[in-house]
N, C-alpha and C positions, 0 to 999 in steps of 0.2 A: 590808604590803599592796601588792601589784604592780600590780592595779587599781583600779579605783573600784566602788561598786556602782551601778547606773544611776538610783535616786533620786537621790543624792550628786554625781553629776555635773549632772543633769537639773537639780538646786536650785545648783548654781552655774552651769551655761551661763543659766539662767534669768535669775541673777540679773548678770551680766554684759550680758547686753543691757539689761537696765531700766535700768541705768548708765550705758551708751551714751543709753539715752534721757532721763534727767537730765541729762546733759552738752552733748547737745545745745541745752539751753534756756538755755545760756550762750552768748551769742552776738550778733554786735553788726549784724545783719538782724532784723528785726520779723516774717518770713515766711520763712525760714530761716535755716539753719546757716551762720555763718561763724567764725572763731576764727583770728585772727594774731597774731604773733610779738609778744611786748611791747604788748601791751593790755593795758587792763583786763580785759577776758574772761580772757586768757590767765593772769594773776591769780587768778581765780576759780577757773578750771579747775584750777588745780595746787593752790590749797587743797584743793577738793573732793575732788582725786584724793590726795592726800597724808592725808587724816583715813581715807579708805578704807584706807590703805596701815597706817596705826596700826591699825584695825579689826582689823586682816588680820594684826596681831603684829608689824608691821615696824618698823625705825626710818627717819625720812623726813628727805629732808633736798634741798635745789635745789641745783645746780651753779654757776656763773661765769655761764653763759649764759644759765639760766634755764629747762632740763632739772631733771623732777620726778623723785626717786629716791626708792625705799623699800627695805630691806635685814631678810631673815629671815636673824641672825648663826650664823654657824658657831662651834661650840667648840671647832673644831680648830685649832692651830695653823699660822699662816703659810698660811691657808686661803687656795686663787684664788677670783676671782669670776667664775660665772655668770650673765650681764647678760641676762634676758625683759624685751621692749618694743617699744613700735613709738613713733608719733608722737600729737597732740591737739591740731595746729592742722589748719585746713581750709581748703578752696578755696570761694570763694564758691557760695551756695546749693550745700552739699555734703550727702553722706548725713550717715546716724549712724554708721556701723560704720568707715569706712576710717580705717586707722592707730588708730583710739579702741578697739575690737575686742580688739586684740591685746594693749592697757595689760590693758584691764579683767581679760584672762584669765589675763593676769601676775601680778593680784592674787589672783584665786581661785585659781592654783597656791598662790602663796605661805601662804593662810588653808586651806585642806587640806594644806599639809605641816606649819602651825603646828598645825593640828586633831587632827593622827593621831601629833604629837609626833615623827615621824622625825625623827630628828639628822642632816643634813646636813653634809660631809667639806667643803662648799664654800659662801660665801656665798652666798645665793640674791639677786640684786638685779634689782627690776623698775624700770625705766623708763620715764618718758615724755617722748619726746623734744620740744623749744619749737615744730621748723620744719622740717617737713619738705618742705613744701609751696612754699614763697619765696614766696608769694599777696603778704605788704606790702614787703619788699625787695630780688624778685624775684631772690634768692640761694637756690638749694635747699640741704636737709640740711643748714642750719647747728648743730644741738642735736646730731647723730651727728658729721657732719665735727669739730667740737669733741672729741671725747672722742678720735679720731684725731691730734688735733696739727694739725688741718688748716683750722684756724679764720684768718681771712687779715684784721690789722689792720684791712687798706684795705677792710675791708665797712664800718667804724662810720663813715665817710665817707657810705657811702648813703643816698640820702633816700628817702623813703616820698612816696604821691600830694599829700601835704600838707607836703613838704617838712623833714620830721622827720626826721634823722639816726640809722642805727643807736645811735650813743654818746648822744644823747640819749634815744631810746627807751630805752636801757637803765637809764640812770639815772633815768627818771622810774618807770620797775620795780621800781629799788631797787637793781640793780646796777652794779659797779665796773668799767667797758669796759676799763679797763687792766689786769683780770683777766683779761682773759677764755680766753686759751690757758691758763689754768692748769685747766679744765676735760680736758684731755689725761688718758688715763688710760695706765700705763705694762702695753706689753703683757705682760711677765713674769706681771704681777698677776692675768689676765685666763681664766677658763679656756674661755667660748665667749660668742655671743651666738645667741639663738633668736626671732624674729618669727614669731609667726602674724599672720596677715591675711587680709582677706577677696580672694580672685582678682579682681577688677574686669575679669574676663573670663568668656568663655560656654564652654570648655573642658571644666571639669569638669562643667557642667548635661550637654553635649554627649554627655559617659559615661556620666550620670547616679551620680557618684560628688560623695559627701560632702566626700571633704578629698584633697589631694595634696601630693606632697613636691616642692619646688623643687629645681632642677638647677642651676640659673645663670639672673642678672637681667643683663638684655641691658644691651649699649654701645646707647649713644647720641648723634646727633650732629646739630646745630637750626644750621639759617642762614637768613638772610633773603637774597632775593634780589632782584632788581631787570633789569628789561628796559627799556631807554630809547630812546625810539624820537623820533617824531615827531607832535605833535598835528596835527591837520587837520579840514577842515570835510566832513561826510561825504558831503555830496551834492555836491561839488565835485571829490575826490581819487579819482582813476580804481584801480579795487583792487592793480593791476598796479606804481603808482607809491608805498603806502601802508605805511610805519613801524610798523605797528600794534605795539604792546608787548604787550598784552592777548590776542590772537591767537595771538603769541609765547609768552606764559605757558599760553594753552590747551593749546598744542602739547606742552607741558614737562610740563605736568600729568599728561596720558595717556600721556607715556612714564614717567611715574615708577609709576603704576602697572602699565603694563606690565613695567617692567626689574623691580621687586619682584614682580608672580605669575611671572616667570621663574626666581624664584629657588628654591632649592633645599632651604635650612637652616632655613626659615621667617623668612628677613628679608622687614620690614617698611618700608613707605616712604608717610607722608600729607602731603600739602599743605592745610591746614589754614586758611589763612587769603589775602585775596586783597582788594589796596587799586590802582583804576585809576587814572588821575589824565588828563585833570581831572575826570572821571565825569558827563560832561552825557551826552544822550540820544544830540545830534548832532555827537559831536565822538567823534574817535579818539585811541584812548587814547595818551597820548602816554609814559607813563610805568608803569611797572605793577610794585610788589613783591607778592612773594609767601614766604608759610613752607616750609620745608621740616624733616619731624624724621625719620632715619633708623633704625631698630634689628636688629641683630641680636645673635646667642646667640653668638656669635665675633667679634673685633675685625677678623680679618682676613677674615672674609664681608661687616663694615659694611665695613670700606674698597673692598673690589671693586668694590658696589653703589654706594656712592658716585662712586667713579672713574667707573662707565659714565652717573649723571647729570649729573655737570660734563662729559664727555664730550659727551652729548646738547643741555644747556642751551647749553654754546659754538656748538655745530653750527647749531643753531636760530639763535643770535643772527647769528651770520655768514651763512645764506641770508636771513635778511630786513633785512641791513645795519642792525643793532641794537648795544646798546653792553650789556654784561651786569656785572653790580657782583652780586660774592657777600662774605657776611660771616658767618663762624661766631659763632655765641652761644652754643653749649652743646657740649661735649662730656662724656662718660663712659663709661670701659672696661665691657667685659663682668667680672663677676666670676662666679666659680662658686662654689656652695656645696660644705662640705666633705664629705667623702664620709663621712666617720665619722657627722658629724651627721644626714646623709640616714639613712646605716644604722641608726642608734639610731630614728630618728622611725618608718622604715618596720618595724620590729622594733616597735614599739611600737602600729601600726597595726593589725599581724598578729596582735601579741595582744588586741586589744580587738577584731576584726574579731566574731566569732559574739558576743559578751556586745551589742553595741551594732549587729548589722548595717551597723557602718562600709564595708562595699566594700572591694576590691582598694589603693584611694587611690594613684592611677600617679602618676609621677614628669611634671614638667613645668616648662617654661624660667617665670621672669615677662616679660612684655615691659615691663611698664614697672618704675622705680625704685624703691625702698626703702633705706631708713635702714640695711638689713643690707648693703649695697655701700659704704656710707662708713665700716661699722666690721670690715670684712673684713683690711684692712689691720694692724690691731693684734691680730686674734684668729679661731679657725675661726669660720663663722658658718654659720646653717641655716633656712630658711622651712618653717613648715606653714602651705598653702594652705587657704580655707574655703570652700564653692559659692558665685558670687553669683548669684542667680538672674536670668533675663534677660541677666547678663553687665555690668548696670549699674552703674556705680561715679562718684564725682562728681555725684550729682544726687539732689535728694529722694528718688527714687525706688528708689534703694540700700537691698537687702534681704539679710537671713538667715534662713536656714531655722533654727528653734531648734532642733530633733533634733540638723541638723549642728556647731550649738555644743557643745552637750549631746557627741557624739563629739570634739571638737578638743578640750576639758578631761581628759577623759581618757585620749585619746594623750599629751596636754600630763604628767599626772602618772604614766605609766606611764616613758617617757622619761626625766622625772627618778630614777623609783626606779630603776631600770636603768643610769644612768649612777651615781649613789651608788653600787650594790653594788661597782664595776669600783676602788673607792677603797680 
């Protein structure tokens, strides 16, 4: 069977968001969603997702870190594995759908191929990855980074707001820290990996299209910055003779969004956060940090854009005889999905497109991160996008359209029969 019928799909998208919405009620806010790394909740979550995963025909089993896997086995010999998943921890008061979305659909792929008895040439393994979020050890992608090789001792050093060490977290979990790279998987073994998600962007509302295929998830690059100037009394210090840091950081601000709508490839550039010091009514700021997070769809469009605001930020600091302290926090390349896997997803679009009045479903960058950039490295990888309506993502208010579920299940198992036949 190459498609689904649109009952069959419509009672498994269904049934994937009411999953998200049990899952949600796991969670350690009394008025929302929250879910990190090495909790209790997190605990819970991976039982829960894991008796699903048995439901669904699979066998289940957690990794080193404390990534949820389930496995529909191949009878073929010296089978590779194809890894569906996303993430199941959350950023304080978050929706239901991000990164949870993508497990659950993993699973109803896996119980409609278990359903219709297709024999499978390759292990079907879904995932749910611990952290994708870093929200308690302010480390992202450590559950994907992990299955990469790219898991880095000196995190179990980390403390969390309450001063609990990764390697303690984990052993109060149940896991053994001094495992923990043995979660690496060896890319030989590997034959893709595939995330759906929900877009936590207004793009595709914008087309008014249901689902689209990722191109490439942007680099990214986060520093904190610092203007230091000179505090002073405000009705005393003439404007002409004035340090001001904060003035300074205004000035920075507007050009960052100016150097970013000059841009061309759709890089992006927000200042997000803004701490003055000493912050009386009447006193001038004497000191002033500020966030900066850059992204673009090419590594070497983020660097341009970058050069021309440390270019600017110095300029500023030097006409108003200021002292400027930059410090990177974050970086990450752009990766691109692989082109076979686009083709297969969009191939599979086009055939469900009239059975499901799916849309055209255009190809589109993500701007922000995902779990499928930390495992690019070991294996091809590929995104299908879901509409988020409003564009909202991060906050109760995080929504899906159930139709568009209902279509992203059955691109999701057309996909797979279309890559099986090619075996």
């Amino acid at each position: 069977m190459q498609t689904l019928t649109p009952d069959i799909a419509e009672q498994s998208g269904k049934r994937a968001i009411e999953r998200c919405h049990t899952l949600s009620k796991i969670s350690e806010m009394d008025n929302g969603i929250l879910r990190q790394y090495l909790t209790e909740e997190h605990k819970r979550c991976n039982q829960v997702v894991a008796d699903w995963m048995t439901d669904a025909g699979m066998t289940k089993w957690q990794d080193e870190v404390g990534n949820q896997w389930g496995r529909l086995e191949s009878k073929s010999a010296n089978a590779k594995r194809l890894i569906v998943g996303s993430h199941l921890d959350t950023v304080p008061n978050a929706g239901a759908y991000d990164g949870i979305l993508g497990v659950m659909l993993g699973i109803e792929l896996a119980e409609l191929i278990n359903s219709t008895s297709l024999e499978l040439p390759f292990h079907l393994d879904v995932v749910g990855f611990c952290d994708e979020e870093g929200t308690r050890f302010a480390t992202t992608l450590i559950g994907s980074k992990a299955l990469a090789n790219e898991f880095d001792p000196q995190w179990l050093d980390i403390t969390d707001n309450k001063g609990i060490s990764m390697a303690q977290a984990m052993e109060e979990f149940g896991l053994d820290p001094s495992k923990a790279t043995d979660a690496a998987l060896l890319p030989e073994s590997l034959l893709g990996y595939w995330e759906v998600h929900i877009e936590q962007g207004p793009v595709l509302e914008d087309q008014q299209q249901a689902l689209g295929i990722v191109t490439a998830i942007a680099g990214a690059k986060r520093a904190m910055l610092e203007f230091i100037g000179q505090s002073g009394h405000a009705g005393t210090t003439p404007m002409h003779l004035r340090q001001d840091s904060l003035v300074a950081a205004s000035e920075l601000i507007l050009a960052v969004e100016q150097l970013a709508s000059d841009c061309k490839n759709g890089e992006v550039a927000t200042v997000g956060f803004i701490d003055a010091k000493p912050g009386a009514t009447n006193v001038i700021s004497g000191k002033t940090v500020i966030s900066l997070d850059v992204r673009a769809q090419k590594d070497a469009d983020l660097d341009i854009l970058i050069n021309k605001i440390q270019q600017r930020a110095e300029q500023i600091a030097k006409q108003r005889k200021l002292k400027l302290g930059w410090q990177w926090t974050h970086a990450a390349d752009a990766v691109d999905c692989d082109e076979n896997i686009m083709d297969l997803l969009q191939q599979a679009c086009s055939i469900n497109e009239q059975a499901f009045n799916s849309g055209h479903s255009p190809k589109l960058p993500s701007g922000a991160g995902h779990d499928a950039m930390a495992v690019a490295p070991i294996c091809p990888m590929g995104m299908l996008f879901i509409r988020s309506p409003g564009g909202i993502s991060h906050h109760p208010s995080e929504a899906v359209i159930e139709d568009d579920v209902t279509k992203s299940i059955a691109v999701l198992y057309t996909a797979l029969f279309e890559l099986q036949k090619k075996f």
